[in-house]
N, C-alpha and C positions, 0 to 999 in steps of 0.2 A: 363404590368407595375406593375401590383398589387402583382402577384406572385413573381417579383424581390425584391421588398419591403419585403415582407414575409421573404424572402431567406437571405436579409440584416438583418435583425429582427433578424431573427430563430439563424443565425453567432453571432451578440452582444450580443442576450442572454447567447448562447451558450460560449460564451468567457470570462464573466462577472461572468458567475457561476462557470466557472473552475478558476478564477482568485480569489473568493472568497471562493474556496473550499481547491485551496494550501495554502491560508491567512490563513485558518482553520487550516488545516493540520501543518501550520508553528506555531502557538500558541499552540496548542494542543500537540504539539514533546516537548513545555518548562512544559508541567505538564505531569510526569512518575513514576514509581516505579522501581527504578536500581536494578537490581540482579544480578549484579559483585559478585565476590569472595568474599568478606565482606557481602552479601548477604546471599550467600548460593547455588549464582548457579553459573554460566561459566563466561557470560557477558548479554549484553543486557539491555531492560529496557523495562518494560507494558506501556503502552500507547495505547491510542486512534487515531493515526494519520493516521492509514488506513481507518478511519471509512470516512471522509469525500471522500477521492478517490475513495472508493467503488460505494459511492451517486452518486456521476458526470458521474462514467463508466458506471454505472446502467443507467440511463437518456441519455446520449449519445453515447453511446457504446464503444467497447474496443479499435478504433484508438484513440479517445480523450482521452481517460482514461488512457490510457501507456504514451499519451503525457503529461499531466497534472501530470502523476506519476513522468516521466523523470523531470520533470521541479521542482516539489517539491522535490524529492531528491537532486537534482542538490546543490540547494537554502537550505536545511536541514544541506547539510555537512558545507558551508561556514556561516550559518547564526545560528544554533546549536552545535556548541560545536562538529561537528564530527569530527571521528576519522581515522585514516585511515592509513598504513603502507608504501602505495605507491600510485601513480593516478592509477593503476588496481584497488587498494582494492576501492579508491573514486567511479570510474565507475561503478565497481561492486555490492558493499555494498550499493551505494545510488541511484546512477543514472537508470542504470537498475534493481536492487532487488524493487525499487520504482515505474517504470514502468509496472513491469509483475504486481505490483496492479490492473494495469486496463483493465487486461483480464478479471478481474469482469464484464468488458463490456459486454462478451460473452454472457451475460442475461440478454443485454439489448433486451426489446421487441420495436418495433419501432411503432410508431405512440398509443402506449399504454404504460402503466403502470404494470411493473412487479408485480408479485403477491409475498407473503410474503416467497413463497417457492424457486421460480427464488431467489429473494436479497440474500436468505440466501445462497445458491448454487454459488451465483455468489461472492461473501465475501469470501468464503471458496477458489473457484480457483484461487482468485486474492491471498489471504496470502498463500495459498500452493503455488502458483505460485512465490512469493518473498520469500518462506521460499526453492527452491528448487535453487535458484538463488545466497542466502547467503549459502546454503551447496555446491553449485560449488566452490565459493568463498573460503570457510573453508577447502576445497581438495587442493588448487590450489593457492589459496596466503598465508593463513596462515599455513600450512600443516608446514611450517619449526618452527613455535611458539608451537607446541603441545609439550604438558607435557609428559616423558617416560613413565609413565603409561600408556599410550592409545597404543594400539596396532595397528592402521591405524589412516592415513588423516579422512576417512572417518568415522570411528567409533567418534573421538574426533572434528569433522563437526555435527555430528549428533545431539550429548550433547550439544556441545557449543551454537547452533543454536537452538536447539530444546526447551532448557532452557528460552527463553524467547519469542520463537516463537510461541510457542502450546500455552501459554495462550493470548499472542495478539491474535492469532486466535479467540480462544474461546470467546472471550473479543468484535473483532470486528461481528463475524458470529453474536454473541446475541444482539447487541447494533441493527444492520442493523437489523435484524428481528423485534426489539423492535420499530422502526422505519417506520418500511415498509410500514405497512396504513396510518401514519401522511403526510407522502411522497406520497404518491398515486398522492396529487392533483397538489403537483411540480413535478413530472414526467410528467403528461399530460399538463402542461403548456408548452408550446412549441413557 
């Protein structure tokens, strides 16, 4: 009976931190730095809002972490100002480009605490893994928006994407490092 209880426990925590970490993710997508064309770049905006999904996938690995991703992008496009050309680009750009966040799972270590070198590895596959999800995306729904200058879908996916993808990256890989030992003792809370 005791182990069932545990089992019930380990679920509401486990539900209660991802329901608190999209909350995150959903306040954190309203504070950004846009770098639209009046910027200086393509499109896009810096933000912090991968850094909570990283946390969760990390602690409970990459099925919960793509769910939790799926469900805050979902929630991001109707609840943030998103944007979107068609329901592909919504699925695409938010739903799923949101979910591969939590391939970050992939290093999750189980019944322990990831070291400072897993987090930052598993940050980096989860935003390469939604920056590779928005360049499908940039082939494939917007490829008919590209400026004549760009010579391919794919060269003018790259830019577009890349402009404010590579420093979210950079942005969340250092924040989750920066993190990693504070986090140690809520990883092993279980």
């Amino acid at each position: 009976m005791s182990n069932s209880n545990e089992i019930k426990s380990s679920r509401t925590r486990m539900l209660t931190e991802g329901g608190i970490c999209i909350a995150m993710a959903i306040a954190l997508s309203y504070i950004k730095i846009p770098i639209g064309l009046s910027f200086g770049g393509f499109g896009g905006s810096i933000d912090l809002v991968m850094v909570p999904l990283v946390v969760f996938a990390l602690k409970w690995g990459a099925k919960w972490g793509c769910l939790a991703g799926f469900i805050f992008g979902t929630l991001k496009y109707f609840l943030a100002s998103g944007f979107a050309v068609s329901w592909v680009s919504i699925i695409f750009d938010y739903s799923i480009a949101y979910a591969a966040v939590g391939l970050a799972g992939l290093m999750a270590v189980k019944d322990s605490a990831p070291g400072t070198k897993r987090s930052a590895v598993g940050a980096l596959i989860g935003c390469v893994a939604r920056f590779i999800i928005h360049f499908i995306s940039g082939v494939t729904v917007y490829a008919q928006y590209m400026p004549e200058e760009f010579a391919s879908p794919s060269l003018y996916s790259l830019f577009y994407n890349g402009t404010y993808m590579l420093p979210n990256t950079i942005l969340c890989v250092l924040v989750v490092l920066l993190l990693a030992k504070p986090l140690r003792s809520i990883y092993l809370a279980k």
